[in-house]
ZAPASE-313039 format. One record per atom (N, C-alpha, C, O): residue number from 1; residue in one letter; chain; atom name; x, y, z. Coordinates in steps of 0.02 Angstrom, whole numbers, plus 32768, in hexadecimal, padded with zeros to 4 digits. Example, Ala and Ser with C-alpha at 12.3 -4.5 7.8 and 13.67 -1.06 7.14 Angstrom:
<k:1 | r:a | c:A | a:N | x:8294 | y:7EE4 | z:8186>
<k:1 | r:a | c:A | a:CA | x:8267 | y:7F1F | z:8186>
<k:1 | r:a | c:A | a:C | x:8294 | y:7F5B | z:8186>
<k:1 | r:a | c:A | a:O | x:82C8 | y:7F5A | z:81A7>
<k:2 | r:s | c:A | a:N | x:8282 | y:7F90 | z:8162>
<k:2 | r:s | c:A | a:CA | x:82AC | y:7FCB | z:8165>
<k:2 | r:s | c:A | a:C | x:8285 | y:8002 | z:818A>
<k:2 | r:s | c:A | a:O | x:829E | y:8039 | z:8192>
END
This chain:
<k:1 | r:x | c:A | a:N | x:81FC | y:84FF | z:7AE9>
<k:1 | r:x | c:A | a:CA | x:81D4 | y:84FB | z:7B25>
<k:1 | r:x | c:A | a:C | x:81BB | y:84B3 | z:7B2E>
<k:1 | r:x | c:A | a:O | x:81A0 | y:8495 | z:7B00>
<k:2 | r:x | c:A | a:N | x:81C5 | y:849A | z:7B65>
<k:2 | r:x | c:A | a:CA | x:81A7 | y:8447 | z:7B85>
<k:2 | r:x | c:A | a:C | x:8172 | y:843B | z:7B8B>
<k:2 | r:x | c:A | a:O | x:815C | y:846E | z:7BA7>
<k:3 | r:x | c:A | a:N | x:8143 | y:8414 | z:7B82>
<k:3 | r:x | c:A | a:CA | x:810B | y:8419 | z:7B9C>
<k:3 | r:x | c:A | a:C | x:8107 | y:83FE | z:7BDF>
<k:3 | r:x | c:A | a:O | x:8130 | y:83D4 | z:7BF2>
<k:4 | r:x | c:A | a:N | x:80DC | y:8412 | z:7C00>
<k:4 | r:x | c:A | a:CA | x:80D2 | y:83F9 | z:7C51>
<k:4 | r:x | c:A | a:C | x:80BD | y:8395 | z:7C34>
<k:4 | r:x | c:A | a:O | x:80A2 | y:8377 | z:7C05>
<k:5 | r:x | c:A | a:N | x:80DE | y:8387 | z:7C73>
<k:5 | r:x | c:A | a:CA | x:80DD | y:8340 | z:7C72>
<k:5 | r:x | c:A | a:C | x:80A5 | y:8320 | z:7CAD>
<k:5 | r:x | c:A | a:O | x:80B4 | y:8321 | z:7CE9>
<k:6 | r:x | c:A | a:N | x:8061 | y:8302 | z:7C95>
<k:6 | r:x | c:A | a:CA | x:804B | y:82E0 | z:7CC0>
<k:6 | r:x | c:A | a:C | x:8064 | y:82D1 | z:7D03>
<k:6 | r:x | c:A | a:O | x:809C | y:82BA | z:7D0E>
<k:7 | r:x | c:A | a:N | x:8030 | y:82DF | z:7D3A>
<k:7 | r:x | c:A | a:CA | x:8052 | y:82D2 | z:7D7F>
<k:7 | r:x | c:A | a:C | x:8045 | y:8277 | z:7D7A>
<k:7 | r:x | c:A | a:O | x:8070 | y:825B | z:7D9C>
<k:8 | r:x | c:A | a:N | x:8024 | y:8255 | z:7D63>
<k:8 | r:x | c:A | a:CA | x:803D | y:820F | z:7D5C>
<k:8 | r:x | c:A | a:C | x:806C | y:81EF | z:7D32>
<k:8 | r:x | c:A | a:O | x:8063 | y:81B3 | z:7D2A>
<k:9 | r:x | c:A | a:N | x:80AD | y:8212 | z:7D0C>
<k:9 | r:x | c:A | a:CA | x:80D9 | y:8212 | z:7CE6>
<k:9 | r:x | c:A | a:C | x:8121 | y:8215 | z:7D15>
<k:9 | r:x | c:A | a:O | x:8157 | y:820E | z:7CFA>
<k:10 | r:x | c:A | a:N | x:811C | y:8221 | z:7D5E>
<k:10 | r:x | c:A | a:CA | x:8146 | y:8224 | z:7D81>
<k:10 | r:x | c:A | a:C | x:814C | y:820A | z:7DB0>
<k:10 | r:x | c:A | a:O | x:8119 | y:8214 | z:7DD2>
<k:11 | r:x | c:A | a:N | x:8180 | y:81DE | z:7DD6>
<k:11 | r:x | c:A | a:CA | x:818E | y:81AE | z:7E10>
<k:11 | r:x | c:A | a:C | x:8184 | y:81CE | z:7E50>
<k:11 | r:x | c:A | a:O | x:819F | y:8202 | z:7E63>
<k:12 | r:x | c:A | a:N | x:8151 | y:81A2 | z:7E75>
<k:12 | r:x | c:A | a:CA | x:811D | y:81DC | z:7EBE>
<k:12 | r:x | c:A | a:C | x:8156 | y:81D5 | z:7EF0>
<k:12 | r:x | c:A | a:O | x:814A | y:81E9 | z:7F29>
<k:13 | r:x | c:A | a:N | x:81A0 | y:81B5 | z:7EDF>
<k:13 | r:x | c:A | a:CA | x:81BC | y:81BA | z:7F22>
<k:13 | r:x | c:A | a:C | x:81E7 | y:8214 | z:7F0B>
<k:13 | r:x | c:A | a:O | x:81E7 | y:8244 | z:7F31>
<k:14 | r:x | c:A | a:N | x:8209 | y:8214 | z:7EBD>
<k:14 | r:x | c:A | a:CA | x:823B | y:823A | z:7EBE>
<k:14 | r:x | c:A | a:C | x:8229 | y:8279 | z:7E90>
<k:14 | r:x | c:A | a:O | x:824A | y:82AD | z:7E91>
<k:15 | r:x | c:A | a:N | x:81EC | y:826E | z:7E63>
<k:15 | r:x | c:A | a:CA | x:81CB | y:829E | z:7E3A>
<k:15 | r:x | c:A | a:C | x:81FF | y:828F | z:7DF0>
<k:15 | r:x | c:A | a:O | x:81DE | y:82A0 | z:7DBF>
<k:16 | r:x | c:A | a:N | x:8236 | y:827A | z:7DE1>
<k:16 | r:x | c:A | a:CA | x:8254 | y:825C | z:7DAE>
<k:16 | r:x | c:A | a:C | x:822E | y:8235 | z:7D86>
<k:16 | r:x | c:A | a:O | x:820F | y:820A | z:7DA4>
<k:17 | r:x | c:A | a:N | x:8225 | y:8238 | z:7D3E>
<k:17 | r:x | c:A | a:CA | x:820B | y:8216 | z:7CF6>
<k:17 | r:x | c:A | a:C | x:8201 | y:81C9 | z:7D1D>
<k:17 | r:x | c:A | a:O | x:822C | y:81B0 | z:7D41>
<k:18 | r:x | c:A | a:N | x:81D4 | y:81B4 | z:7D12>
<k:18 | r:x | c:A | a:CA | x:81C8 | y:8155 | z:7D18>
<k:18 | r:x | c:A | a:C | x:81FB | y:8146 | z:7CD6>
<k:18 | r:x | c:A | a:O | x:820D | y:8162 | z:7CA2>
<k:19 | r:x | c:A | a:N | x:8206 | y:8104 | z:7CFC>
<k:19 | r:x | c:A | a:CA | x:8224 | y:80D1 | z:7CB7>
<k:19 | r:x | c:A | a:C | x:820A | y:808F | z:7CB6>
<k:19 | r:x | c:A | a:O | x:8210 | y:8069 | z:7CE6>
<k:20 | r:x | c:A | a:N | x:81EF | y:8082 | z:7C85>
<k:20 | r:x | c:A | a:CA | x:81C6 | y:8057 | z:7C77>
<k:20 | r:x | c:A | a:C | x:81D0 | y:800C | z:7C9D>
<k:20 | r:x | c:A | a:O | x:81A3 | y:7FE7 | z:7CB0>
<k:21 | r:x | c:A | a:N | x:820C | y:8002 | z:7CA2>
<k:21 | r:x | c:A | a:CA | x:8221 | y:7FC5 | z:7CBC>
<k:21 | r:x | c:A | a:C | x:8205 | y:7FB1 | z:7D06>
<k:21 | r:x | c:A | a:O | x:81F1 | y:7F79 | z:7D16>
<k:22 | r:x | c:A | a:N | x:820A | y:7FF1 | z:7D31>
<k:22 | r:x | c:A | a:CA | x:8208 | y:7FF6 | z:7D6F>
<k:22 | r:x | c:A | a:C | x:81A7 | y:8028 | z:7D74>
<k:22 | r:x | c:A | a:O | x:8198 | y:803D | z:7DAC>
<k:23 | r:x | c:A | a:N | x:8185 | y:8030 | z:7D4F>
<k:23 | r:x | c:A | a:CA | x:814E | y:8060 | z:7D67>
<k:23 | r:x | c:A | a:C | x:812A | y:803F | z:7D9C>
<k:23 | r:x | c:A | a:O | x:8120 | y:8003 | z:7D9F>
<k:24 | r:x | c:A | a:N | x:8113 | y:8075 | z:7DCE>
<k:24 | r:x | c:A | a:CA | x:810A | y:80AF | z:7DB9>
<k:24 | r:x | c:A | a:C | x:8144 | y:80E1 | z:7DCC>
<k:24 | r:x | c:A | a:O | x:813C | y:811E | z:7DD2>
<k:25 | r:x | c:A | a:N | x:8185 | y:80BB | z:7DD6>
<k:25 | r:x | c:A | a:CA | x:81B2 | y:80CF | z:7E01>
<k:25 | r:x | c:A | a:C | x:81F1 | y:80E6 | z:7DC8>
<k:25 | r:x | c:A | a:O | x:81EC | y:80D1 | z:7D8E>
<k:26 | r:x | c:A | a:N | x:822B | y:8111 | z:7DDB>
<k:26 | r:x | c:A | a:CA | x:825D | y:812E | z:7D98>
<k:26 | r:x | c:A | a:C | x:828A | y:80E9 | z:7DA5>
<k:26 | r:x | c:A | a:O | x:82A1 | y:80CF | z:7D73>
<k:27 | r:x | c:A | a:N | x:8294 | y:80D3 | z:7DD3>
<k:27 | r:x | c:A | a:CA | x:82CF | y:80B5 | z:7DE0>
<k:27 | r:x | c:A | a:C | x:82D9 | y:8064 | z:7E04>
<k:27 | r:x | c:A | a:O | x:82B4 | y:805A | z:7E35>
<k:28 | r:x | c:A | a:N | x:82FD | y:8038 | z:7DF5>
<k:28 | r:x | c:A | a:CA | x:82EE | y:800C | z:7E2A>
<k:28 | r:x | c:A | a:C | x:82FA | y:8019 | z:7E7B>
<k:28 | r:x | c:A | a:O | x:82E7 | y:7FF8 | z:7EAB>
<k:29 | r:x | c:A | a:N | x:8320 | y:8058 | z:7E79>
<k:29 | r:x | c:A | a:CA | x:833B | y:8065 | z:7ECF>
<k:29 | r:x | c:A | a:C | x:82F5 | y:8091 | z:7EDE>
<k:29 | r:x | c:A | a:O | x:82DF | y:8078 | z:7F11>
<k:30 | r:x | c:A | a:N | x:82D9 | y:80B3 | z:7ED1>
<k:30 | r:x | c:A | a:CA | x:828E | y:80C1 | z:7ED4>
<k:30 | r:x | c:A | a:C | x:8268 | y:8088 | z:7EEE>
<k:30 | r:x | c:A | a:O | x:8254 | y:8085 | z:7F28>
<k:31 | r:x | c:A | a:N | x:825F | y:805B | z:7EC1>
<k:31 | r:x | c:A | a:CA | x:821E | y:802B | z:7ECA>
<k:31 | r:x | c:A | a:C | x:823A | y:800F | z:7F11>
<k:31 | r:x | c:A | a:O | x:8217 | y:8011 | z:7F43>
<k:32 | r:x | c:A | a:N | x:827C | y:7FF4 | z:7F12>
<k:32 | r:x | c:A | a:CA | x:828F | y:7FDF | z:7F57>
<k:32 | r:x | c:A | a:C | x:828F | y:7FF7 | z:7F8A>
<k:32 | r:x | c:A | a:O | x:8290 | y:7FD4 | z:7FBC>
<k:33 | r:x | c:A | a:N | x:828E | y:803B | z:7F8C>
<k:33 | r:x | c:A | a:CA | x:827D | y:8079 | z:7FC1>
<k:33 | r:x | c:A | a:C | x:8231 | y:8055 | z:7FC9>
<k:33 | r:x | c:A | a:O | x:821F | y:802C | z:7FF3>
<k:34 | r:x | c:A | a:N | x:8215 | y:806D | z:7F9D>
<k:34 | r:x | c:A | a:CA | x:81C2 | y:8066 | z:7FA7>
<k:34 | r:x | c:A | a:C | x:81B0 | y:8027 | z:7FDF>
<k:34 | r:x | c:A | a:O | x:8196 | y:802A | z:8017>
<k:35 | r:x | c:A | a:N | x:81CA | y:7FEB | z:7FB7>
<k:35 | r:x | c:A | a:CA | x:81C2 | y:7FAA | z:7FDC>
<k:35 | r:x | c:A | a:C | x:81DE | y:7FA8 | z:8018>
<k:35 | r:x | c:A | a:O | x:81C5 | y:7F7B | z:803A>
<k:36 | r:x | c:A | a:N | x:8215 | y:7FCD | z:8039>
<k:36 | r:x | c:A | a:CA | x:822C | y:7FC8 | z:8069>
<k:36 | r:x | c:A | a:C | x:8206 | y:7FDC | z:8081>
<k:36 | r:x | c:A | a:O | x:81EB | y:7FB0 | z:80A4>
<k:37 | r:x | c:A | a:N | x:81DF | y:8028 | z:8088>
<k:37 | r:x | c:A | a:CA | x:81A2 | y:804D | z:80A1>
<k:37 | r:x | c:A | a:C | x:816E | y:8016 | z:80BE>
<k:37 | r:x | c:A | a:O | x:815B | y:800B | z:80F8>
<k:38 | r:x | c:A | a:N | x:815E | y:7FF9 | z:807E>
<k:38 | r:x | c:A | a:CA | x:8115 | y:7FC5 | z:8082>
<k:38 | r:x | c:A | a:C | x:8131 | y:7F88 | z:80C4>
<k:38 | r:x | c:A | a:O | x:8109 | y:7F72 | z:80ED>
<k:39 | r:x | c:A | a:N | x:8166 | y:7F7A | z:80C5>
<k:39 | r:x | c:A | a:CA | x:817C | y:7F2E | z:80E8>
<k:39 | r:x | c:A | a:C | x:8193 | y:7F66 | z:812C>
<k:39 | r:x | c:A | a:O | x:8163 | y:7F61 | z:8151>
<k:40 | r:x | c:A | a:N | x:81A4 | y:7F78 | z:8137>
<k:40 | r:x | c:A | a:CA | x:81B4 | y:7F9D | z:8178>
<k:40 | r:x | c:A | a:C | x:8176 | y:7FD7 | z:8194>
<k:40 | r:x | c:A | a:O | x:817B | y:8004 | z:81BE>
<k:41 | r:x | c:A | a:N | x:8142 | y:7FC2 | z:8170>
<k:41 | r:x | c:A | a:CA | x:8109 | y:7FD7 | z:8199>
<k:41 | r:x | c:A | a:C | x:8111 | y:8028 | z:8189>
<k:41 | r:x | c:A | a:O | x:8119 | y:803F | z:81C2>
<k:42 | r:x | c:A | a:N | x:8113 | y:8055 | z:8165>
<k:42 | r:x | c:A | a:CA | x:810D | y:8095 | z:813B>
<k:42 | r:x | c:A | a:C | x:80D7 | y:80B5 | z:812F>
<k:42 | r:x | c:A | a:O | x:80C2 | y:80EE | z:813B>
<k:43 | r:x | c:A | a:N | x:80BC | y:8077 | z:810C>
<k:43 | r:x | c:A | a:CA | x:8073 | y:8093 | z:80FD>
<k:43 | r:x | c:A | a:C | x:8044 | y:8076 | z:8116>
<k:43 | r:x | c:A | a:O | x:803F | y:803C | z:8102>
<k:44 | r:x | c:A | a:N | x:8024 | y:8082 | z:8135>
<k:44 | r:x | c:A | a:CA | x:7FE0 | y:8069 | z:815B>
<k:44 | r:x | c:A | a:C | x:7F8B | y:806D | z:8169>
<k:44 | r:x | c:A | a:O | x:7F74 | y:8091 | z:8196>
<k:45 | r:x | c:A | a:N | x:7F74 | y:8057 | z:8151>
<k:45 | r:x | c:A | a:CA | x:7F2B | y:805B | z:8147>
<k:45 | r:x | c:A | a:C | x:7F0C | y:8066 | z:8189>
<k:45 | r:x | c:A | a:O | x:7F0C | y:8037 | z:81B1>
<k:46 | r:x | c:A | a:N | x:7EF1 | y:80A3 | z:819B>
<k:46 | r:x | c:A | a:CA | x:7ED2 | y:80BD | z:81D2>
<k:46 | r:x | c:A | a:C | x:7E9B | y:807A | z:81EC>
<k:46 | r:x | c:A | a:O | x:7E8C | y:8054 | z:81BE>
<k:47 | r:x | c:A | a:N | x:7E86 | y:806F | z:821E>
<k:47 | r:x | c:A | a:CA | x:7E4C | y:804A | z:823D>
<k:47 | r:x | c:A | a:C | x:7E3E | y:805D | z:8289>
<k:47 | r:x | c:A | a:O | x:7E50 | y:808D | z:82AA>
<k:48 | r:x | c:A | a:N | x:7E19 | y:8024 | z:8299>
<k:48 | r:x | c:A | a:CA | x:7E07 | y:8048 | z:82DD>
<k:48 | r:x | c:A | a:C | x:7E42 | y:803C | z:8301>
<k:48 | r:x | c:A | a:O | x:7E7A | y:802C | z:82ED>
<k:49 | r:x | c:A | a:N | x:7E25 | y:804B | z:8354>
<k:49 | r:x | c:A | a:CA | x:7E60 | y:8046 | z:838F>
<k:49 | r:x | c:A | a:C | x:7E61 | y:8002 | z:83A9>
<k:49 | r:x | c:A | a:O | x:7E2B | y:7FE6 | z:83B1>
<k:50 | r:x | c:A | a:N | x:7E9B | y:7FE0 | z:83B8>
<k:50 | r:x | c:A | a:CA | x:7E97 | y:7FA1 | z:83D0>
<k:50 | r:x | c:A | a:C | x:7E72 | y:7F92 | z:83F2>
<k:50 | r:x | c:A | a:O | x:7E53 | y:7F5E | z:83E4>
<k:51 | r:x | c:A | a:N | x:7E62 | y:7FB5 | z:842E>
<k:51 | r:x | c:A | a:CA | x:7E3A | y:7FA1 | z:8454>
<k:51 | r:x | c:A | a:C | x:7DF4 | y:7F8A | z:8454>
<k:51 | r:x | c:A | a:O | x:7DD7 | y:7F60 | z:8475>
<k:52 | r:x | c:A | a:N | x:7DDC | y:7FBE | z:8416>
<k:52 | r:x | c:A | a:CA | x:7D94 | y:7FA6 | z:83FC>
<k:52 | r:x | c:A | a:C | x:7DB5 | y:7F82 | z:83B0>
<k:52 | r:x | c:A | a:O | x:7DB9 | y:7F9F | z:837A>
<k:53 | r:x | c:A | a:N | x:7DC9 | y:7F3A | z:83C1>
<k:53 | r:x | c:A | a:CA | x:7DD6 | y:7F1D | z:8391>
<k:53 | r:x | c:A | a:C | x:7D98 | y:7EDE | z:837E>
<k:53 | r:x | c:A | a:O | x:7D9A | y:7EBA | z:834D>
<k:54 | r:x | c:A | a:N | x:7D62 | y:7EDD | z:83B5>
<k:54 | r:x | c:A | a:CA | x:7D33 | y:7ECE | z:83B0>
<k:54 | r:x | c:A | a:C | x:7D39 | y:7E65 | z:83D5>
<k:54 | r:x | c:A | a:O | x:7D18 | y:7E31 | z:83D0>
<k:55 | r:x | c:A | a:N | x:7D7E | y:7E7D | z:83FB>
<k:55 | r:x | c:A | a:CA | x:7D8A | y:7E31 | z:840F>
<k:55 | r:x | c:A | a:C | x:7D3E | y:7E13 | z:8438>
<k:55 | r:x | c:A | a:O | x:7D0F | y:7E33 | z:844F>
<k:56 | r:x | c:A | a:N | x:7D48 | y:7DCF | z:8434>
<k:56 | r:x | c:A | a:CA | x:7D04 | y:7DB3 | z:8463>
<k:56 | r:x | c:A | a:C | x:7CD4 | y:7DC0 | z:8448>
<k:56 | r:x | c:A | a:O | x:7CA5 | y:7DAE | z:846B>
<k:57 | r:x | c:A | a:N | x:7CBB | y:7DE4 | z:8402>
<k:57 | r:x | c:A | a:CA | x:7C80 | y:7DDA | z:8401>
<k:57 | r:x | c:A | a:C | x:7C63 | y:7DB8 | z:83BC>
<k:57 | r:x | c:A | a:O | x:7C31 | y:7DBE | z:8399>
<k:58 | r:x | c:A | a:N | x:7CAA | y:7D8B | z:83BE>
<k:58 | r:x | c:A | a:CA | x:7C8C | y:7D5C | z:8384>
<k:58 | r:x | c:A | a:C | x:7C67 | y:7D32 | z:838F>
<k:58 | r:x | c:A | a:O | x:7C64 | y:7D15 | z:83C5>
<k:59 | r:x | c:A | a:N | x:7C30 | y:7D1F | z:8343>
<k:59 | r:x | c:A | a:CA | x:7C07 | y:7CEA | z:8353>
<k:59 | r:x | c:A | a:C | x:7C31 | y:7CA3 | z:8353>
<k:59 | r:x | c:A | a:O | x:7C6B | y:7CA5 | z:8341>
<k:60 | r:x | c:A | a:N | x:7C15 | y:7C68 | z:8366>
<k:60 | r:x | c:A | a:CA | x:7C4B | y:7C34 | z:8363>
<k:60 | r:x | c:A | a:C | x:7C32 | y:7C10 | z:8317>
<k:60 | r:x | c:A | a:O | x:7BFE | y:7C26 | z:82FF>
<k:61 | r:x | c:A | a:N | x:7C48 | y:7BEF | z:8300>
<k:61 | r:x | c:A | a:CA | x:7C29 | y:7BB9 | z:82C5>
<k:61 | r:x | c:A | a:C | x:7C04 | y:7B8A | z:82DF>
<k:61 | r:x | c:A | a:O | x:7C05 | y:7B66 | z:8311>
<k:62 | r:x | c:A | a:N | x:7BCC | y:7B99 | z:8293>
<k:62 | r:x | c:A | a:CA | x:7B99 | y:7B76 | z:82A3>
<k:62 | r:x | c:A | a:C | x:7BBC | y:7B1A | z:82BB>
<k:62 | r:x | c:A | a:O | x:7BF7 | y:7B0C | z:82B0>
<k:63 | r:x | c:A | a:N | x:7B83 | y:7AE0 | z:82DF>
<k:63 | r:x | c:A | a:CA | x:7B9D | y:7AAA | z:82D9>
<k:63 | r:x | c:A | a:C | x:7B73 | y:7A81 | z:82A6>
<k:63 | r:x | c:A | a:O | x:7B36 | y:7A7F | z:8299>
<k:64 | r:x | c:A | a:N | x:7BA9 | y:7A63 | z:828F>
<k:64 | r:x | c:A | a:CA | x:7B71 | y:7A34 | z:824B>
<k:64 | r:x | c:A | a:C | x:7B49 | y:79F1 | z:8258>
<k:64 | r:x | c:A | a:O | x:7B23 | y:79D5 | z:8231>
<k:65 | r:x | c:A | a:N | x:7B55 | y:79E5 | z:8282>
<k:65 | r:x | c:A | a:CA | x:7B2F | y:79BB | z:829E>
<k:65 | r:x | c:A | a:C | x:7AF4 | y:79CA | z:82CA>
<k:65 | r:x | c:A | a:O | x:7AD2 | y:799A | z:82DF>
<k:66 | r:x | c:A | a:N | x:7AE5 | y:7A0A | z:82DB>
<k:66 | r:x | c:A | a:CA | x:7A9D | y:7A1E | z:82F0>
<k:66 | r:x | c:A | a:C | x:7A73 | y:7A32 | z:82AA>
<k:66 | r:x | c:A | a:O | x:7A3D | y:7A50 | z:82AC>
<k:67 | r:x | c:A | a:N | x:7A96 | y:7A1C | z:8269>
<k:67 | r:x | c:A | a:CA | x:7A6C | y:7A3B | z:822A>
<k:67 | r:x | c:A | a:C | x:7A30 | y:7A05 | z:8222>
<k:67 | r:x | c:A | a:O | x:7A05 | y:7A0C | z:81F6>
END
């Protein structure tokens, strides 16, 4: 009988054993999957809506010569 294998013992694209060379990934065609993901915009960190991107209401820099 096997023992159950840690769910961080396995590559998050294919569920296959990691290999050390490549972690947290089994394979180098894995990790390159991944990165393709990351560079072609895949994964994306939620934020607001463009529109309230908060344009125009920056302050300007201070001037150093009114110090």
């Amino acid at each position: 009988m096997s023992q159950p294998r840690p769910s961080g013992s396995v590559c998050p694209l294919c569920g296959k054993p990691r290999a050390h060379a490549y972690r947290p990934f089994c394979s180098k065609r894995c990790a390159e999957l991944d990165l393709g993901r990351w560079l072609k915009g895949g994964y994306v960190i939620p934020g607001r809506d463009s529109d309230d991107d908060g344009a125009g209401t920056a302050v300007p820099p201070a001037d150093p010569a009114n110090d």
